[in-house]
VMD Tcl script that draws the C-alpha trace (Angstrom):
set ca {
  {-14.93 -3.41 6.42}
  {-13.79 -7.28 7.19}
  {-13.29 -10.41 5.71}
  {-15.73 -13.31 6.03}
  {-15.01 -16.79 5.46}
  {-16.44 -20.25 5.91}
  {-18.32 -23.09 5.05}
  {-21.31 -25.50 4.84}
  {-20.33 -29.30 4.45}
  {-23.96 -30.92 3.43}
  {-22.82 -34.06 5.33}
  {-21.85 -32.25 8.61}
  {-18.24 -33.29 8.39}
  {-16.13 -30.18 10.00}
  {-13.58 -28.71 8.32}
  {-10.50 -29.35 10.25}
  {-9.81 -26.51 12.66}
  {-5.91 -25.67 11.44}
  {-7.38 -25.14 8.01}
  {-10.16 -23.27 8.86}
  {-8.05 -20.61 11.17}
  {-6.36 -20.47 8.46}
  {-8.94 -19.41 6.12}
  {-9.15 -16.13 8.19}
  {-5.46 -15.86 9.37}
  {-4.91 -15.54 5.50}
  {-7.15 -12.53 5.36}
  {-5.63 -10.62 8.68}
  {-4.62 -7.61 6.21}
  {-8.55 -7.01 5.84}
  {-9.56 -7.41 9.39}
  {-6.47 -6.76 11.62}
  {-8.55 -5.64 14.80}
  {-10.76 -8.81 15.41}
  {-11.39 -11.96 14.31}
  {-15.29 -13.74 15.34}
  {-16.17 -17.51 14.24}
  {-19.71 -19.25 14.23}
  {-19.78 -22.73 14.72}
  {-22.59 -25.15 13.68}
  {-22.78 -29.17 12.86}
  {-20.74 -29.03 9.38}
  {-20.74 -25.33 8.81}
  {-18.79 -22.15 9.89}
  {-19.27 -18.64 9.57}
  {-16.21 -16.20 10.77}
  {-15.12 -12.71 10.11}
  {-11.54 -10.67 10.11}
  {-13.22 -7.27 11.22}
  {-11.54 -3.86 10.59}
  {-13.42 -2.17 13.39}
  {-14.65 0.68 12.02}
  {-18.44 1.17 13.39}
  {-19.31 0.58 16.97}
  {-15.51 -0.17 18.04}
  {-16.37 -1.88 21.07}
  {-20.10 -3.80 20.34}
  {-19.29 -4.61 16.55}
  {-17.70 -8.03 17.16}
  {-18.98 -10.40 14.61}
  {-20.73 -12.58 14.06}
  {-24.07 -11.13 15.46}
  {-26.43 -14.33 16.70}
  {-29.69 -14.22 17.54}
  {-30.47 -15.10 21.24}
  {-32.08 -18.16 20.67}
  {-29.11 -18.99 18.85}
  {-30.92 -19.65 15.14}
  {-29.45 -16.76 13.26}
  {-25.80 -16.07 12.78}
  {-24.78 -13.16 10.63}
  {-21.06 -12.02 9.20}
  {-20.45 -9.48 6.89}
  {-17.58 -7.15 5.30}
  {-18.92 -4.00 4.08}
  {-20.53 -1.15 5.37}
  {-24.32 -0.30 6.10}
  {-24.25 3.27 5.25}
  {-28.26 3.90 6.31}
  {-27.85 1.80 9.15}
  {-29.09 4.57 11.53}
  {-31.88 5.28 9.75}
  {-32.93 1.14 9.43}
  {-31.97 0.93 13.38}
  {-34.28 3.46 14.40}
  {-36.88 1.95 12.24}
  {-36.71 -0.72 14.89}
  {-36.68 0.73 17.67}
  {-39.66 -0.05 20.44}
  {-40.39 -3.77 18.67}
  {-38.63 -7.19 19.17}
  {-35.84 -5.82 16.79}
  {-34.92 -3.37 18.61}
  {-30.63 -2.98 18.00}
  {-28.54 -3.33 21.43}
  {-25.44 -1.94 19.37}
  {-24.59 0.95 17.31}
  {-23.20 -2.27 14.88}
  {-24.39 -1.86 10.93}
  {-24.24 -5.74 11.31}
  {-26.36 -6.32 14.30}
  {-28.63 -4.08 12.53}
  {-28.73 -6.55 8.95}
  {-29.23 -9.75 11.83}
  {-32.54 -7.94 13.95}
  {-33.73 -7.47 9.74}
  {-33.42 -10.87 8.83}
  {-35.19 -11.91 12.03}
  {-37.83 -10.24 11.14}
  {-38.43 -9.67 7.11}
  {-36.31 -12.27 5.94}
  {-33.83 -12.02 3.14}
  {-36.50 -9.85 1.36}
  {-34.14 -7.53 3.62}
  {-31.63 -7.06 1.20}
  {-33.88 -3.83 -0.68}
  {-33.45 -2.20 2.49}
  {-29.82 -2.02 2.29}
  {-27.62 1.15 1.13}
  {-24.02 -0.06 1.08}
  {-21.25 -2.17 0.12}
  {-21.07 -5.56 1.16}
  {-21.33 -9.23 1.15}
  {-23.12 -11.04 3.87}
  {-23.27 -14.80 5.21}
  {-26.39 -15.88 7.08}
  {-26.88 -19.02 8.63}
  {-29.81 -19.78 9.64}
  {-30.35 -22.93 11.71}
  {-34.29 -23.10 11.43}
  {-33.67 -23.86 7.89}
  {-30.77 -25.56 7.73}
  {-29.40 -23.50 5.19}
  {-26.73 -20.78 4.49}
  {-27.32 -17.07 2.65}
  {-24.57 -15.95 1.16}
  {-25.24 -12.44 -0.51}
  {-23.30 -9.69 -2.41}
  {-24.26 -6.08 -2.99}
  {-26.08 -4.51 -6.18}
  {-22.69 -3.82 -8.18}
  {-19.82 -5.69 -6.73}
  {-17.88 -3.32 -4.47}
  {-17.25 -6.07 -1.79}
  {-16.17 -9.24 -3.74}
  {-17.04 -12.57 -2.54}
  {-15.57 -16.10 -4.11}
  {-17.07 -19.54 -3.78}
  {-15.55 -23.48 -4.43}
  {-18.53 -25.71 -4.24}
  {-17.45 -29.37 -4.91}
  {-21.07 -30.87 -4.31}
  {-20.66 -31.79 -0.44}
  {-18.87 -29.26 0.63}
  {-19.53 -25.43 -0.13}
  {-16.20 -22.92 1.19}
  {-16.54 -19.22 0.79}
  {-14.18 -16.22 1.54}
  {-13.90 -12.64 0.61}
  {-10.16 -13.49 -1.65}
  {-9.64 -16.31 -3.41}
  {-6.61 -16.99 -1.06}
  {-8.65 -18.22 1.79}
  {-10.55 -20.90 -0.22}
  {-7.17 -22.23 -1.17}
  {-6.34 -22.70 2.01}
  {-8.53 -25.52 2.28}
  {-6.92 -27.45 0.47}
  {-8.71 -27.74 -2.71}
  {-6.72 -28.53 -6.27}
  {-5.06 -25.63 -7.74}
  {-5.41 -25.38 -11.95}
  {-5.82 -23.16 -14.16}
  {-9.23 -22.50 -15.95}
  {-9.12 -22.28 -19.77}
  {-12.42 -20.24 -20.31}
  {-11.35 -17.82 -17.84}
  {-7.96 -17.51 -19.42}
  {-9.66 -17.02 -22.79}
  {-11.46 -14.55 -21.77}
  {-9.36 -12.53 -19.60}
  {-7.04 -12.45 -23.13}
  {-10.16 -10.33 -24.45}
  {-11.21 -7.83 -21.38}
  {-7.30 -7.64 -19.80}
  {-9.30 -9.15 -16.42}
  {-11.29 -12.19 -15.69}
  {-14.62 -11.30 -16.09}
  {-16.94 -12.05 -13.03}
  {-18.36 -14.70 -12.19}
  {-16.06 -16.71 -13.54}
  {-12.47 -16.87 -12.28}
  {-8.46 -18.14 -13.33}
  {-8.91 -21.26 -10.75}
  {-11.28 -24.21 -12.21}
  {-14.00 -24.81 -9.72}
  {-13.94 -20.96 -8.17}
  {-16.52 -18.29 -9.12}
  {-17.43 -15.04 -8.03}
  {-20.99 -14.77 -6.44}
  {-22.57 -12.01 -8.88}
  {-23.18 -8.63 -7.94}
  {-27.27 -8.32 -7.11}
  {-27.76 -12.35 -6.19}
  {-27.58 -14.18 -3.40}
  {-26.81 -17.96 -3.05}
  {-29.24 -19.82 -0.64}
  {-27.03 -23.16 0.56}
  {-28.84 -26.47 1.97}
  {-28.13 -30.07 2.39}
  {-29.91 -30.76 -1.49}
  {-27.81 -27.93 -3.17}
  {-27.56 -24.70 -3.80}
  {-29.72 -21.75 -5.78}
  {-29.15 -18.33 -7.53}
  {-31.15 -15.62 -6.90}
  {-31.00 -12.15 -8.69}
  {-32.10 -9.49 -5.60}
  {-31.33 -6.43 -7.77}
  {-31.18 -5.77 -11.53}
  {-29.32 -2.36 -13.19}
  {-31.21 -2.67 -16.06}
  {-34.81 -2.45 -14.76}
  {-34.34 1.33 -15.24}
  {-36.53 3.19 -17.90}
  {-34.89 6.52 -19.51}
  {-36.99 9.26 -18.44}
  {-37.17 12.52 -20.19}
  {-36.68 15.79 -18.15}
  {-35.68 19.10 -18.45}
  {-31.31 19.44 -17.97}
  {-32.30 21.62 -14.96}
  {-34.47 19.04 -13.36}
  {-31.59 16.26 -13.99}
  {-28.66 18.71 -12.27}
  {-31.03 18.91 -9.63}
  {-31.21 15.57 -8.86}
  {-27.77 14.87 -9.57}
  {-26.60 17.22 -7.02}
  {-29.17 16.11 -4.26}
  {-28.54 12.92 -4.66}
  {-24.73 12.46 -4.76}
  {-24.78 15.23 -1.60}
  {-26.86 12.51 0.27}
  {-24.70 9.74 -1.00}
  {-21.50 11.54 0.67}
  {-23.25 12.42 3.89}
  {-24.40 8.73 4.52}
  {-20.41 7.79 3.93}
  {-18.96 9.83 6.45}
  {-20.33 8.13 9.18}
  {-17.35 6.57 11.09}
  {-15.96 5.81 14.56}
  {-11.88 6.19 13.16}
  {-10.56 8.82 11.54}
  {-11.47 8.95 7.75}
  {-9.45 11.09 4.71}
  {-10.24 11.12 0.94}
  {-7.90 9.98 -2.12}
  {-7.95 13.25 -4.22}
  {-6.38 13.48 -7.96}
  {-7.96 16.80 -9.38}
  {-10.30 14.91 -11.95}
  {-13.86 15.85 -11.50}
  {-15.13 12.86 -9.52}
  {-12.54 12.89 -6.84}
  {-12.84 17.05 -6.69}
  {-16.66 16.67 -6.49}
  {-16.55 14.06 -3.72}
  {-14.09 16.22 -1.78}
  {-16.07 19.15 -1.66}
  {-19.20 17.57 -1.08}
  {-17.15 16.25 2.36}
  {-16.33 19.84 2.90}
  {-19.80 20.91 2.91}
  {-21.18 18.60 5.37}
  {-17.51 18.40 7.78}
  {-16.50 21.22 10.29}
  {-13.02 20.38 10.07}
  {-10.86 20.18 7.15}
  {-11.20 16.97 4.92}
  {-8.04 14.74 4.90}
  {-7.21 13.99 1.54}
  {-4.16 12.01 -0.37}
  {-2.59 11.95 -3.28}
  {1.06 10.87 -5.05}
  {2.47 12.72 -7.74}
  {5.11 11.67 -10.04}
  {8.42 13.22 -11.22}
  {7.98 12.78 -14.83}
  {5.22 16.07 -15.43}
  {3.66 14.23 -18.10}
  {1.91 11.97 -15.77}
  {1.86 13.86 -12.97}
  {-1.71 14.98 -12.10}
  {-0.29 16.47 -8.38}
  {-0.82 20.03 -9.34}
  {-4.65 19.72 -10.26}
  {-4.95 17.57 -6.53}
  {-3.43 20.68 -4.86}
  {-5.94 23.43 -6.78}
  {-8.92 21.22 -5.71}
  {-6.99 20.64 -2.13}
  {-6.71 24.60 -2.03}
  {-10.35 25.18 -2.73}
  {-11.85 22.95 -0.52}
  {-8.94 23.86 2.29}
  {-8.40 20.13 3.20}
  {-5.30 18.92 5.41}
  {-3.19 17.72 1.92}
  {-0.76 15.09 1.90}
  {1.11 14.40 -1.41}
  {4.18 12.72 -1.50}
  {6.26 12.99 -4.98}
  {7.29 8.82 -6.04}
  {9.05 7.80 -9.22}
  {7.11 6.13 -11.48}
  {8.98 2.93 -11.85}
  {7.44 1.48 -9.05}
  {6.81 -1.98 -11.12}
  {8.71 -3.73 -8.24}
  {5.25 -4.18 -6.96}
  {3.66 -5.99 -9.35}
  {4.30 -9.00 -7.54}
  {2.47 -7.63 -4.72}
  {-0.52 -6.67 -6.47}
  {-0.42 -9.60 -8.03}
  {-1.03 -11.56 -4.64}
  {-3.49 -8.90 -2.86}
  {-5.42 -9.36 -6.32}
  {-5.08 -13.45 -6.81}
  {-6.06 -12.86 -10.28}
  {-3.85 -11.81 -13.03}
  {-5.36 -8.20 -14.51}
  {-3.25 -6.15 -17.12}
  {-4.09 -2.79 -15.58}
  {-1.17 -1.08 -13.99}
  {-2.83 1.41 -12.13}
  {-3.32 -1.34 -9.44}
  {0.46 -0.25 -8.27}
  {-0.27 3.62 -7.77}
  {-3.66 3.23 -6.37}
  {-1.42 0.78 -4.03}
  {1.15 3.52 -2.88}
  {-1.98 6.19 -2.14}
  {-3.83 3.58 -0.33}
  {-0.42 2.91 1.70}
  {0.06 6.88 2.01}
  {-3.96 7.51 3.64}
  {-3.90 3.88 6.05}
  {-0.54 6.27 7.71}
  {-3.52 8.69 9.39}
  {-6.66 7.28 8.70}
  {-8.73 4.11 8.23}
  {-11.49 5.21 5.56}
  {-11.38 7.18 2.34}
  {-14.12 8.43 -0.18}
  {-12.81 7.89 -3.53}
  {-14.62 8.69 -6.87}
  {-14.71 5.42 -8.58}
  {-17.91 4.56 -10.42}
  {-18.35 8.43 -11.94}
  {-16.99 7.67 -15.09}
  {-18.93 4.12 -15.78}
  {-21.57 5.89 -15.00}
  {-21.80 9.35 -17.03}
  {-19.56 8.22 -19.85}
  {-15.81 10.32 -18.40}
  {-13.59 7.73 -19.91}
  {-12.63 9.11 -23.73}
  {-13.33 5.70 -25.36}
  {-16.58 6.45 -25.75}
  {-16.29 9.99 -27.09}
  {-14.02 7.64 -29.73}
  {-16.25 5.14 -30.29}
  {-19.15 7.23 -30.86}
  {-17.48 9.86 -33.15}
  {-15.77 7.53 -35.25}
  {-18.26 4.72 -35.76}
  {-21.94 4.77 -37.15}
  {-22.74 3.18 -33.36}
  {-26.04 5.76 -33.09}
  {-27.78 4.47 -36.11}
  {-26.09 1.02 -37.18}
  {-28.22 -1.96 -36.66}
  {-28.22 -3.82 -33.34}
  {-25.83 -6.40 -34.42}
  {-23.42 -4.38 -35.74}
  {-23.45 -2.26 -33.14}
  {-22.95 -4.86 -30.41}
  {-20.14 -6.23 -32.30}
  {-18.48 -3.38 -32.68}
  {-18.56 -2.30 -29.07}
  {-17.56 -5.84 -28.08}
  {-14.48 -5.47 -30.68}
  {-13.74 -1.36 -29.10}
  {-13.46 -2.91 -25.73}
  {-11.20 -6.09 -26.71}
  {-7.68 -6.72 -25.93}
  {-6.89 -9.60 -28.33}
  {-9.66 -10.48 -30.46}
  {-10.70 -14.30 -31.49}
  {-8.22 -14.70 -34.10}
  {-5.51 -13.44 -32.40}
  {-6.05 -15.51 -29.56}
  {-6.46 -18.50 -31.57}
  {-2.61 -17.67 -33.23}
  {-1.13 -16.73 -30.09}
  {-2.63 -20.08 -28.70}
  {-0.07 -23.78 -28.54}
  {-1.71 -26.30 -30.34}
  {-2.75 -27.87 -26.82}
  {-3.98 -25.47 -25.10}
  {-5.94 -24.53 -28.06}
  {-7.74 -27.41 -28.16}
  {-8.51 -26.68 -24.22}
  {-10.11 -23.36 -26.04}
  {-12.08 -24.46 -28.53}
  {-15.87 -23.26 -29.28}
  {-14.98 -20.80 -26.83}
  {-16.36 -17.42 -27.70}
  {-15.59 -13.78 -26.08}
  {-19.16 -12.30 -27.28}
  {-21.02 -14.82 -25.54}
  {-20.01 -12.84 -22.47}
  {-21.39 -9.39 -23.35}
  {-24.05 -11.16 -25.40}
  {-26.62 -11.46 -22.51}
  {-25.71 -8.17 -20.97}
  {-26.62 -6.36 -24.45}
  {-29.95 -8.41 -24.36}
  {-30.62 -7.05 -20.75}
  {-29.95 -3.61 -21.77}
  {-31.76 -3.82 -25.32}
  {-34.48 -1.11 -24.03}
  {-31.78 1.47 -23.77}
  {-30.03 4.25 -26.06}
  {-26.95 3.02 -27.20}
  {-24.45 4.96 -25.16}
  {-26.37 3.83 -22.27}
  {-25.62 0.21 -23.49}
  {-22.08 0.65 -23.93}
  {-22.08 2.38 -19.98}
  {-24.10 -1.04 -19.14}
  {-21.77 -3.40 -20.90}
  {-18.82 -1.32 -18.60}
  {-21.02 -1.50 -15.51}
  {-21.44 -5.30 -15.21}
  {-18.16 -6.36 -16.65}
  {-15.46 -3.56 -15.86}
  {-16.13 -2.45 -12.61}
  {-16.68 -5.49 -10.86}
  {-13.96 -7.44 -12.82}
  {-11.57 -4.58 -12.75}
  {-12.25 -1.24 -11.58}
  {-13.48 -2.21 -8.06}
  {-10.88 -4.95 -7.59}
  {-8.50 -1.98 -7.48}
  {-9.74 0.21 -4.34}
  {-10.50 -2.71 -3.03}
  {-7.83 -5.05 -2.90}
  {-5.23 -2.53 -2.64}
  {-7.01 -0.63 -0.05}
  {-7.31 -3.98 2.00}
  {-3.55 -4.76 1.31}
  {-3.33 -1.60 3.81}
  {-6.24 -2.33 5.92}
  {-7.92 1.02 4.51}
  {-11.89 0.64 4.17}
  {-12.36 2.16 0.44}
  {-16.08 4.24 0.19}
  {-17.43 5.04 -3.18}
  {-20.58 7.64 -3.17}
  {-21.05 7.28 -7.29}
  {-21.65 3.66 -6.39}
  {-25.17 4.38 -4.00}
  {-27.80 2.71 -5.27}
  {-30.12 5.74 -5.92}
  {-26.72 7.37 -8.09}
  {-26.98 4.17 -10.14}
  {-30.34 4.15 -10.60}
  {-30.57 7.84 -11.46}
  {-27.85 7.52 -14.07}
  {-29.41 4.78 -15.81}
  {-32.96 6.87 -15.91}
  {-30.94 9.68 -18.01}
  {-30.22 9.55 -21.59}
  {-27.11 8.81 -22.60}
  {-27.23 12.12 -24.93}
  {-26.73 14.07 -21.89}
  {-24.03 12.29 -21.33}
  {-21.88 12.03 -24.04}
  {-23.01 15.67 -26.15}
  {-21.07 16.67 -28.74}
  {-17.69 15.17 -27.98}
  {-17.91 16.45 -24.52}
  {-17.91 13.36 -21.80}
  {-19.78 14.01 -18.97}
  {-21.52 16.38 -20.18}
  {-24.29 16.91 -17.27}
  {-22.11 15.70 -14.38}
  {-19.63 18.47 -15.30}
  {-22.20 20.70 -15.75}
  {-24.10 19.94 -12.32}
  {-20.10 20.24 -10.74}
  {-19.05 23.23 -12.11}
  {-20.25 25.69 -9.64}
  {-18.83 23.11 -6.79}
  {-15.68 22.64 -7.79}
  {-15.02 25.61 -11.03}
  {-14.84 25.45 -14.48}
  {-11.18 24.56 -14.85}
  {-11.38 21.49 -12.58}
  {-14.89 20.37 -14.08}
  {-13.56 20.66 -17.89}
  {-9.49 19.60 -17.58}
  {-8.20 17.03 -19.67}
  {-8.70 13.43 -18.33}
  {-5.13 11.67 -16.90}
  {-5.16 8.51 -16.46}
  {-3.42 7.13 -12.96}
  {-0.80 5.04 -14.75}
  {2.94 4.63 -15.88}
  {4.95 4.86 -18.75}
  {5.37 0.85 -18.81}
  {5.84 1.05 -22.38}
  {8.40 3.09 -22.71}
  {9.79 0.78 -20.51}
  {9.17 -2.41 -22.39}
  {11.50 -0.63 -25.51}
  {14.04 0.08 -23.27}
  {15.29 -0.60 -19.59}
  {13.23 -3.43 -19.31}
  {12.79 -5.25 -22.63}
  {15.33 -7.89 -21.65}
  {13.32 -8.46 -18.65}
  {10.01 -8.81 -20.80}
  {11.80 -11.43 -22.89}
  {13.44 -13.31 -20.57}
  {10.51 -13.77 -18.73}
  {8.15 -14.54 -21.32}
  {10.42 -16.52 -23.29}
  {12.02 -18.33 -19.98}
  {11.35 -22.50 -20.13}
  {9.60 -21.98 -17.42}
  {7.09 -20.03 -18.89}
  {6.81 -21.70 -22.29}
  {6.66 -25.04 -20.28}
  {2.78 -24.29 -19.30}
  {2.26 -24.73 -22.92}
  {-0.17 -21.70 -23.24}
  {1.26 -18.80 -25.73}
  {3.79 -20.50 -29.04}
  {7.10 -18.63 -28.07}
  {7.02 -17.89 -31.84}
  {3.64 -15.70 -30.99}
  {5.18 -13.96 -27.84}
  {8.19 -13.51 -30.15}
  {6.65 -11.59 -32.35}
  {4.63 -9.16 -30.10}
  {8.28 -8.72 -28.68}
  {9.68 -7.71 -32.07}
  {6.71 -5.86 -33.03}
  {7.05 -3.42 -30.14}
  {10.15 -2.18 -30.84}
  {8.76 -0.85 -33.75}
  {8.08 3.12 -33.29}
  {5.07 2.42 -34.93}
  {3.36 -0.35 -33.02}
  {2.33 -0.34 -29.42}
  {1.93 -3.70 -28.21}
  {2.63 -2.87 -24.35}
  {-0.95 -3.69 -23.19}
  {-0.93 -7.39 -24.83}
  {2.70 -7.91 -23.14}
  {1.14 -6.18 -19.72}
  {-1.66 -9.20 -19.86}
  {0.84 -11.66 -20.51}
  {3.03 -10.97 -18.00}
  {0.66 -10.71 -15.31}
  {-0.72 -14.08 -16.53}
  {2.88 -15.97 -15.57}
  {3.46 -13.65 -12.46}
  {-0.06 -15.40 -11.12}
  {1.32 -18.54 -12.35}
  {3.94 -18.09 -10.42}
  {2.43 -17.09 -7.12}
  {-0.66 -19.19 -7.16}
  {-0.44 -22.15 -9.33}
  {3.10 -23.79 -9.01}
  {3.24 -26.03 -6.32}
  {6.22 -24.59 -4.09}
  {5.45 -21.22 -4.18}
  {2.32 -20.65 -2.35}
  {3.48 -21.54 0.88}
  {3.38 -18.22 1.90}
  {1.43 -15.81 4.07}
  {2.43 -12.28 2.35}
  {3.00 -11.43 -1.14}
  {6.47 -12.68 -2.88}
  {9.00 -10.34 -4.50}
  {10.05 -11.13 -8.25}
  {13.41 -12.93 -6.59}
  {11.00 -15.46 -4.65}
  {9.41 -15.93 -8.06}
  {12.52 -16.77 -9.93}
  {12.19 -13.94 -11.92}
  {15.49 -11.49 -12.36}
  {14.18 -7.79 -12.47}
  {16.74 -4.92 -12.87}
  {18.46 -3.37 -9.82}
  {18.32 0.08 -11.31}
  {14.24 -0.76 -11.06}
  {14.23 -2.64 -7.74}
  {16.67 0.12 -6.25}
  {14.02 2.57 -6.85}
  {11.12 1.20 -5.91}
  {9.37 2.02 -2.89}
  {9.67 -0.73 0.12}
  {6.52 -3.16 0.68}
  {6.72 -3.38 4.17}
}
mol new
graphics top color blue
foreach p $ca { graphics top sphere $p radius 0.5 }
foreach p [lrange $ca 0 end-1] q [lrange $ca 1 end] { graphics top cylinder $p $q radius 0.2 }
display resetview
């Protein structure tokens, strides 16, 4: 687990040193232990390295000994064993027990056909000097982000968007991506909130030379067929594979834990550790005060089970003093909230260990979240016709839809906005997943767009804000593949979600673990928003400073003020997005503010946030 960062100038002019140091300095919290730099006639590749494999021969970058090849990554190989000792006794042969070494001595010899080889999380530069060109590559779904600012002479990559600033390049905002973002509540991938930044898609890799720069899909979700099988066969499977997918992930050189909430993915991953560990499993989790969000009790019955070394520590929820900070480990605005728990467990785990497991992916991928048991119960979605059906899903998983954009819109920016369309996003992924049942769609649709534009920005980003390495075992390859072979029907039966992943972790982890209510890991920010800290939302919202970008009427932001007062009306996600939208503004776009090396508070942002709030939330440091 690292950051990489660099660049490829197509008429060999460096990059001044200063800025380039500061490319990586800017990523230190993701590689504290090491920083590595490749140098080349206009290009550089470097690395921030959390040492994690091979402590003492994993410095980065690897380099071929005649000097050709240089390779950087951030990620983790998880089969790298298995692909080093593939090698052994030829020309390839690995002098390290480095995963990296181990994706250079492939590329010397296969090429960047390589990349099918690969079980892990990652994203990859390769410079290879016999072709005067640079690979930059990201793995099949996203887990390891990777952003790119390509101006037409002069290509700079990094693992945040942070470190690409630091060049120097113009800071604006990006109207699509705005509009957009207004519709998902996160900017979907690739596109981002800066103009002239994107996000490498999950499956491609970008082949850089002096003439330009190509796209190439290495990987494709949807090339699975549904396959029909017997529920036995399927649990079978299931259980194999997802054992495998833990084993591979426990390979470490530093001590490793879990995150552990109860639910049935983290439960399952947790006693698949147990099974394969001969010591207990470390495992983490916060509880809150309030009981109605506190999901502590289920951790400890799953921690009890499995006997793992349990560390919970009881926090108050109002821990919105970190928005800020989430804010600026993210460097994109996202309306989720969860970001600032997932923070304080992250922060809780990096006290004893530098890895956990966690169980993101599992409910993307067997339909756990209860939106679809909604959807699908209360719509005609099964039988409907195609377009209906995508239009409806599209409208299920929209925050503000066209027309309430458009009204919540000034005049100018609206023109900025115009012929832009929402559906045009989910559009092509529907067409890619046409050959599949329609629950299967919908889980596509979530695949593509929420996990890598949400859902994996989370462990991520506020596991590196900690300099913990996040692992996610529903996210191997051969899980994905296997869940898209299935029929959604076994999925999603009879109101039941999950249906054969609970079924094929019942006997793991029991019955009342496998079939408890679904909490979600958030905070009662609404509540909030009617109360203690609607003067805040207003203020804010309503400041001159806000209104001054002339992006929402303050008439429109009025009104979704007034409205949720009302008993009756919930508008505390629309006023989540909003918010997080000026916070960004704040950090990243105004011109004084980003002069900065660590996240900013809400008193560095001008912002006045209420004592009783700030008193109570945990430190940042």
């Amino acid at each position: 687990m690292c950051g990489i960062f660099g660049y490829f100038d197509r008429q060999r002019d460096p990059l001044p040193d200063d800025k380039l140091r500061a490319m990586g300095a800017i990523l230190r919290h993701r590689g504290p232990d090491d920083q590595g730099i490749h140098f080349a006639e206009g290009l550089a590749i470097g690395n921030q390295r959390l040492s994690i494999i091979d402590i003492a021969g994993g410095h980065q970058p690897f380099v071929s000994d005649d000097g050709n090849i240089a390779v950087v990554q951030n990620g983790e190989i998880f089969n790298h064993v298995e692909l080093a000792r593939e090698l052994e006794g030829s020309a390839y042969a690995c002098r390290s027990h480095s995963d990296t070494e181990v994706l250079l001595r492939l590329y010397e010899r296969e090429g960047i056909a390589f990349l099918n080889r690969l079980n892990g999380m990652f994203s990859i530069a390769i410079h290879d000097a016999r072709q005067d060109a640079l690979y930059l590559v990201r793995d099949r779904i996203g887990v390891k982000p990777l952003y790119i600012h390509d101006d037409g002479k002069r290509l700079s990559f990094g693992s945040e968007i942070k470190s690409l600033l630091r060049t120097g390049i113009t800071r604006q905002l990006n109207p699509q991506a705005l509009h957009h973002y207004l519709t998902f509540n996160y900017v979907p991938p690739p596109l981002t909130l800066f103009e002239g930044i994107e996000h490498l898609k999950p499956g491609h890799f970008l082949r850089i030379d002096r003439r330009g720069s190509q796209q190439h899909q290495w990987w494709c979700l949807a090339d699975q067929r549904t396959e029909t099988r017997s529920e036995d066969d399927w649990i079978a499977e299931f259980n194999a594979t997802l054992d495998d997918a833990v084993r591979l992930r426990l390979r470490s050189d530093v001590p490793f834990g879990a995150f552990l909430s109860g639910g049935v993915d983290s439960s399952t991953v947790v006693g698949l550790m147990s099974r394969h560990m001969s010591e207990p499993v470390n495992t983490y989790a916060i509880g809150f005060h309030e009981p109605r969000f506190d999901e502590s009790p289920f951790a400890a019955q799953a921690a009890a089970r499995f006997g793992t070394r349990h560390t919970m520590r009881k926090v108050d929820a109002n821990m919105l003093d970190l928005w800020p900070l989430a804010v600026w480990f993210c460097d994109q605005p996202h309306g989720d909230v969860s970001f600032m728990p997932t923070y304080r467990v992250a922060r809780l785990a990096a006290q004893e260990v530098k890895v956990v497991l966690t169980g993101d992916g599992g409910d993307e991928l067997f339909a756990g979240y209860d939106k679809y048991r909604n959807f699908f119960s209360a719509t005609d979605a099964l039988n409907c016709s195609d377009e209906l059906f995508r239009k409806r899903y599209h409208a299920n998983l929209s925050l503000f839809d066209e027309t309430a954009k458009c009204s919540l819109y000034t005049p100018e920016f609206a023109k900025l906005a115009a012929n832009i369309q929402s559906f045009d996003i989910t559009c092509p992924l529907f067409d890619e997943a046409a050959h599949l049942d329609r629950i299967n769609q919908a889980l596509y649709i979530d695949m593509r767009l929420l996990l890598a534009g949400n859902n994996l920005v989370k462990p991520d980003r506020m596991g590196m804000a900690c300099s913990l390495e996040a692992r996610t075992p529903f996210l191997d390859y051969r899980m994905m593949e296997l869940a898209f072979r299935m029929p959604g029907s076994i999925k999603l039966r009879d109101g039941v979600t999950k249906y054969i992943f609970k079924k094929a972790a019942r006997e793991l982890i029991g019955d009342d673990l496998a079939y408890r209510r679904k909490q979600m890991f958030t905070v009662p920010v609404g509540e909030w928003f009617r109360g203690s800290l609607a003067g805040f939302v207003q203020n804010l919202l309503l400041s001159e400073r806000t209104l001054s970008r002339d992006l929402f009427k303050a008439e429109s932001v009025r009104k979704l003020l007034q409205e949720h007062q009302q008993p009756a009306s919930d508008r505390t996600r629309e006023l989540r997005a909003l918010i997080a939208v000026e916070l960004w503004a704040r950090t990243f776009i105004d011109p004084t503010d980003f002069e900065q090396d660590s996240s900013p508070g809400f008193a560095e942002l001008g912002i006045a946030f209420p004592t009783t709030f700030a008193q109570n939330a945990p430190s940042t440091e």
